[in-house]
N, C-alpha and C positions, 0 to 999 in steps of 0.2 A: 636198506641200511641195517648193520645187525646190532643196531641200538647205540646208549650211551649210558655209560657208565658216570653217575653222581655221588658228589660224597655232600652232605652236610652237615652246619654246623649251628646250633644254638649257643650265643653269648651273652644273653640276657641284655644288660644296660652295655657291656663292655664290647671291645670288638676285636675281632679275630686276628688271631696269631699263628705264627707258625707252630705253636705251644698248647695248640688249643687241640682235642679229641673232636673227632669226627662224632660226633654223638647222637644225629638226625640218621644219617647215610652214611657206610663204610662202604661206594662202590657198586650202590643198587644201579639195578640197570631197568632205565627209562625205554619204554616201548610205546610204539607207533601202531596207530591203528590196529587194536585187537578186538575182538568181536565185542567185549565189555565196555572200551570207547571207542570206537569209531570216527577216525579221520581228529583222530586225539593223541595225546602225549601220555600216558599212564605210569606208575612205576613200581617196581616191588616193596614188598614191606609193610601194608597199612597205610590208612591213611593216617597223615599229618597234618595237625592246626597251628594256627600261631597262636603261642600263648596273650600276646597281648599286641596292640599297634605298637609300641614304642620298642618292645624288645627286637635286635640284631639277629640278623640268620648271615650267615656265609654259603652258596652253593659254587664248587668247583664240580666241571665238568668234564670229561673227554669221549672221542669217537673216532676208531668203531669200538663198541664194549668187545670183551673177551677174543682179540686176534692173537692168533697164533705166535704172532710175532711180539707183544707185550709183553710186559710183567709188568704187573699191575698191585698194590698194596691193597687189600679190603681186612673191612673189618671196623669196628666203634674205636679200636683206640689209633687209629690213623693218625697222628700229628698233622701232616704235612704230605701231603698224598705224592705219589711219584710215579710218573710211567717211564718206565723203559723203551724204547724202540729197537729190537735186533733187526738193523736192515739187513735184508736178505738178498742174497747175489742176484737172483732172476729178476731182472724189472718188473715181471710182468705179475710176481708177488707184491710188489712195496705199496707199500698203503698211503691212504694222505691222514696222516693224525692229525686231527683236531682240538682244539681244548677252549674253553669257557672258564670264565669266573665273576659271579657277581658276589662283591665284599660288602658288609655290612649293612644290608636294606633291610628294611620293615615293611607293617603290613603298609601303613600311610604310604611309603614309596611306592610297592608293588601292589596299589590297589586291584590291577588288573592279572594278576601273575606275576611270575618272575621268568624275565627272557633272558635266555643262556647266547648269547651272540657269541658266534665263532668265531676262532681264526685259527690261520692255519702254522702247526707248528717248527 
């Protein structure tokens, strides 16, 4: 897989909008088994904590990161993220884009992680 592209988003008490900046993640792309985690999800950037249990995060997802066939918005001031798809003539290019999104959980929700569940777009 050549990974997935993440945006997120810190709201503190409030919860996310299409008005909100992307200000965790503009885009980072999440990687799969690399020698630093192993048979693990990893991602660019630093790590990041939750400021508190009660404070909201928003992660929107998609995959595959960086296809040729994209246009993809990155960056901290991201509103409202948007992928493009150019399908391309040959079949045997066209991709299956996928996309995720889990809206407003905390740590108490996501004691265990936060799962990005797919579907196909």
């Amino acid at each position: 897989m050549a990974g997935i592209g993440l945006y997120g988003f810190y709201t503190g008490a409030g919860e996310w909008t299409s008005q909100t900046s992307s200000n965790l993640w503009g885009n980072a792309k999440l990687y799969w088994n690399t020698a630093v985690t192993p048979n693990a999800w990893t991602y660019e950037g630093g790590t990041k904590y939750w400021t508190n249990n009660e404070d909201n995060y928003t992660f929107l997802a998609y995959a595959p990161y960086n296809n040729k066939y994209l246009t993809v918005e990155s960056g901290l001031t991201v509103k409202e993220p948007t992928v493009k798809y150019n399908l391309p003539e040959a079949l045997s290019e066209q991709i299956d884009l996928l996309h995720a999104a889990v809206l407003n959980t905390n740590k108490d929700k996501s004691a265990n992680g936060v799962n990005l569940v797919f579907e196909h777009a």
